[in-house]
Residue, then its C-alpha position, 0 to 999 in steps of 0.5 A: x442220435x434220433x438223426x442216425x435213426x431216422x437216416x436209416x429208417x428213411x432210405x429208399x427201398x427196392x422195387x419191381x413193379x409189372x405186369x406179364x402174360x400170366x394176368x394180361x392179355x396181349x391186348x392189355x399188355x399192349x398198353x402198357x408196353x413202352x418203346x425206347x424213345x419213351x423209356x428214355x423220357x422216363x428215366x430222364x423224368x425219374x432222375x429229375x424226380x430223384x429216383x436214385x435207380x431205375x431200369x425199365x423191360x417191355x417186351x411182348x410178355x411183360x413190361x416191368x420197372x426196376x428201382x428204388x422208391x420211398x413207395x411203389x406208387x412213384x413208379x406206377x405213375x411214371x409206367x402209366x405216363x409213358x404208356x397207354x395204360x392207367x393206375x385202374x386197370x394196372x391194378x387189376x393185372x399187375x404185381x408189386x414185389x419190395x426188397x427181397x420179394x423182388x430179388x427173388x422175381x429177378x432172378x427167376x426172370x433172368x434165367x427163364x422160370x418166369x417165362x411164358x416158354x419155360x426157360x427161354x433165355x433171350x430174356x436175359x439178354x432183354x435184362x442185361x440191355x435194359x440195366x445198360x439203358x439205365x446206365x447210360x442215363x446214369x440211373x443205375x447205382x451200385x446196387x442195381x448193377x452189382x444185381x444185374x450181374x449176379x442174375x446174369x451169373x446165375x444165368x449163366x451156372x443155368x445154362x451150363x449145369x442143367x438141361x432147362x433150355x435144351x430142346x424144341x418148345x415152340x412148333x417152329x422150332x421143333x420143325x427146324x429140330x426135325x429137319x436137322x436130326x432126321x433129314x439125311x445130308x440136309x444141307x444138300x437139300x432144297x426147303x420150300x416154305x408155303x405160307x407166311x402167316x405167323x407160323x410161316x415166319x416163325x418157322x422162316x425165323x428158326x430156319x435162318x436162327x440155327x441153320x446155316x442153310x442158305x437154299x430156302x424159298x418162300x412162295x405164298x398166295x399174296x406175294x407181297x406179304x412172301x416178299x416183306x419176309x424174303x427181303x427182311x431174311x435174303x430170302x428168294x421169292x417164288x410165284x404161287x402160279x408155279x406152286x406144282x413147278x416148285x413143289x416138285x423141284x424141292x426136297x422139304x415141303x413145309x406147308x404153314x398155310x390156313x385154308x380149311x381144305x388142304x392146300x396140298x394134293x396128290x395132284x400136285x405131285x410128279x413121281x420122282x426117285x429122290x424123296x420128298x418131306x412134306x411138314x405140315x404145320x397147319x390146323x386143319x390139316x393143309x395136306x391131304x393124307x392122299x399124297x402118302x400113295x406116293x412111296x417118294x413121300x414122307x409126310x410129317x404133321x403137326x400133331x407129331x411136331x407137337x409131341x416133340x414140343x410137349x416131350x421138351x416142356x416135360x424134361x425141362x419142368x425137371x430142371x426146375x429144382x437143379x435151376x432153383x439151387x443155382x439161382x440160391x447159390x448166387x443170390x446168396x452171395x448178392x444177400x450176403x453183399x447187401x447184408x455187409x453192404x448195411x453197414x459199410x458207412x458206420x464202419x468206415x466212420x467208426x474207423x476214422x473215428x477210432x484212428x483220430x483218437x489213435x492219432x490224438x493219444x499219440x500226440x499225447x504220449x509223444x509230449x510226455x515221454x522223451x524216448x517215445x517211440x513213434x514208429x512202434x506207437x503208429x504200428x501198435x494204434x494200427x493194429x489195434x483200431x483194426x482188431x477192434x472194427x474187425x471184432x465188430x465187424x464179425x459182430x455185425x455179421x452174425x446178426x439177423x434183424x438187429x443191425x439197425x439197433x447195433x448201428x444206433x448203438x455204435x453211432x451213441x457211443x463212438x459219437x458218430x455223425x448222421x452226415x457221416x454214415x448215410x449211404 
């Protein structure tokens, strides 16, 4: 039974290895990330090493590896070949998580408490298209699959059950709230967006992401750079030269620009009766507190959007312990499938063990009685074979750290082979 024992000891164990924006820079995150066609040749590599399960997520906050390993370093090797990244400076940024350690990370991952916008729930989908990548490549086992699906239910009970991901968390967004929410008869209005840096397109982004609304123009200094965007959302493009022209022609001004005078004057501005919203979402101010003479103007800056976000973040770090006690409801049902799981294959050994015996006693009792009743005899061998493994099943079950040591046990006295009970 020293084979029985080893078997069990020797089994591959679950790993999640990473790094993310809490210890790694943009830059350094950079280098670790890996793009589809090498994440392909990663997980074509780890089968041909005999990795029996490996997933692999690069986003921009994080790349992280998720399988099954004799040590984490096989993992660390593979993120660092199909990277620009290396073992040293991996180390110094990176976390290791084994077995339950990395039950809990997922989990947290899944539902958005580990990311860098607290619950931001496109993660999720990053996950669930991650483990399908896997699959494909026949790298996923039953294990994996059946953890995946437990974080996308724990997701999910999220979503419904708390207000984790309600609200505005990044300024483009809350500019798109505040439109929405104060802006009367919005869809009947023209927007105007000046300037397309990051903000710009964040905003452009938001704008088409959770509205339908189809009246939006780009206009910026470099034009190319407003046409890249324009032509990626359907977007029309206006000529800057006719900035004064356009500006009087919308209803909301959102002013994404980063000169460090103001952009915008009262001098580009014609009195008009219908009014005019002017969203300001640059630093330094872009628009010049002057055009507030106007009585047609109501101007909005960052500093207001910004508490809107902040405001956001403080109602959702209180959702954190109503999303914690989902995350325990599901991962307890996943802990308590591992925990059965243990066992499967002693169990079903034991139980074709124990019907041979069953089938070779009836034979016996068969040759010696005349008017042995077969049918009643399979029946009563059934039901007893059953009682039996559902004792020890129940046994099995109410056992903490001693599993091993009863498996050991059954595997001695039943006479159960190695080859017979290894998962």
């Amino acid at each position: 039974m020293k084979d029985t024992n080893n078997s069990i000891k020797n089994k591959k164990k679950f790993f999640i290895i990473g790094l993310n924006y809490k210890k790694a820079d943009a830059q350094k995150r950079g280098l670790f990330s890996i793009d589809k066609s090498a994440q392909t040749a990663l997980l074509i590599e780890a089968k041909a090493l005999q990795i029996p399960s490996l997933s692999v997520l690069s986003t921009c906050n994080r790349t992280e590896l998720y399988g099954f390993a004799d040590h984490p370093y096989q993992l660390i090797k593979l993120l660092c070949k199909y990277s620009e990244g290396n073992v040293e400076a991996f180390e110094k940024i990176a976390y290791i998580y084994k077995e339950n350690e990395a039950i809990d990370h997922i989990f947290r991952v899944g539902v958005g408490l580990d990311s860098q916008i607290l619950g931001d729930f496109e993660i999720i989908s990053q996950l669930r298209n991650s483990f399908k990548k896997a699959k494909e490549e026949n790298m996923l086992n039953t294990y994996m699959e059946r953890l995946i699906n437990a974080v996308i239910q724990a997701g999910k009970l999220v979503k419904n059950n708390t207000r984790l991901s309600s609200g505005a968390t990044s300024v483009s967004f809350a500019t798109v709230q505040y439109i929405r929410n104060n802006i009367p008869k919005v869809d009947q209005k023209d927007i105007l967006l000046f300037g397309t840096g990051k903000i710009g397109r964040n905003t452009v982004e938001n704008l088409v992401k959770h509205t339908e609304h189809q009246a939006v123009s780009l206009i910026n200094r470099t034009k190319v750079k407003a046409e890249e965007i324009g032509e990626k959302y359907n977007l029309v493009v206006k000529d800057f030269k006719n900035l004064t022209s356009e500006i009087n022609k919308t209803d909301i001004l959102i002013v994404a620009t980063g000169a460090q005078i103001p952009s915008i004057i009262p001098q580009h501005l014609t009195p008009r009766k219908r009014p005019l919203y002017i969203i300001d979402l640059s630093i330094p101010q872009n628009v010049a507190p002057e055009v507030e003479q106007f009585d047609f103007v109501h101007r909005i800056h960052l500093d207001e959007l910004s508490a809107i976000t902040k405001k956001t973040q403080q109602e959702r770090q209180r959702e954190i312990p109503k999303a914690e006690a989902c995350i325990e409801e599901i991962k307890s049902e996943f802990l308590e499938w591992v925990h059965i799981r243990r066992f499967t294959p002693v169990i079903r050994a034991l139980k074709n063990n124990l019907t041979r015996i069953k089938e070779n006693e009836i034979a016996y009792q068969q040759k010696k009685m005349n008017d042995f009743n077969l049918q009643q005899a399979e029946v009563l061998g059934n039901r007893l074979v059953q009682k039996i493994i559902s004792q020890i099943m129940g046994k099995l079950r109410s056992e903490e750290g001693t599993v091993e040591n009863s498996i050991e046990l059954l595997s001695e006295v039943f006479q159960l082979e190695s080859k017979n009970i290894s998962s």
